[in-house]
C-alpha positions in Angstrom: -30.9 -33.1 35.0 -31.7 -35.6 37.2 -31.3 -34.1 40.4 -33.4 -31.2 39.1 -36.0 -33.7 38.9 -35.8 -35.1 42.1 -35.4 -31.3 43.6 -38.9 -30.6 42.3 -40.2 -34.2 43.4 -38.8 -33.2 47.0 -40.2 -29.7 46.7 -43.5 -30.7 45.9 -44.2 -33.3 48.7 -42.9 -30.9 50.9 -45.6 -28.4 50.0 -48.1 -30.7 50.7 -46.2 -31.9 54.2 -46.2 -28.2 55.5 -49.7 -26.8 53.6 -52.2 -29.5 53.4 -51.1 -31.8 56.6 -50.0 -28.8 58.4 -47.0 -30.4 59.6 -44.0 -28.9 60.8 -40.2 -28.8 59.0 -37.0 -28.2 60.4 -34.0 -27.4 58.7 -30.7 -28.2 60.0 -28.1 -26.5 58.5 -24.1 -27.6 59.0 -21.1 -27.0 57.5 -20.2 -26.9 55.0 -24.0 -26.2 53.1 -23.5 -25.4 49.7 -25.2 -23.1 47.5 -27.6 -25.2 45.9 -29.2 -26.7 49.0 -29.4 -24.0 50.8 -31.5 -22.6 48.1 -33.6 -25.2 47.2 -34.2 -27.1 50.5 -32.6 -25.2 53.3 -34.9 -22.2 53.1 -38.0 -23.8 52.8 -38.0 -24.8 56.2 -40.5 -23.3 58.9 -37.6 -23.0 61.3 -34.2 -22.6 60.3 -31.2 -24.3 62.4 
C-alpha cells in the first residue's frame, strides 16, 4: 500500500512538471522493466527510450 501511495505522489508532481512548468520528461527504459513501472511511470513520459 505504500508504494501505491508514493506511485500517486510521483504521478502527481509529474503532472505538474510536464503541464504547468511545461518541462520535458524522458523515460529510459532497460532491461529488465517490469510490468508495473512500465505502466505507471514508463509511459508517462514525453519521449520514450
Amino acid at each position: 500500500t505504500l508504494s501505491l501511495m508514493q506511485m500517486a505522489k510521483i504521478s502527481s508532481v509529474l503532472q505538474i512538471h510536464q503541464a504547468q512548468k511545461k518541462l520535458l520528461y524522458i523515460a529510459i527504459l532497460t532491461y529488465p522493466t517490469t510490468g508495473g513501472v512500465t505502466a505507471s511511470f514508463g509511459m508517462l513520459g514525453d519521449i520514450i527510450i
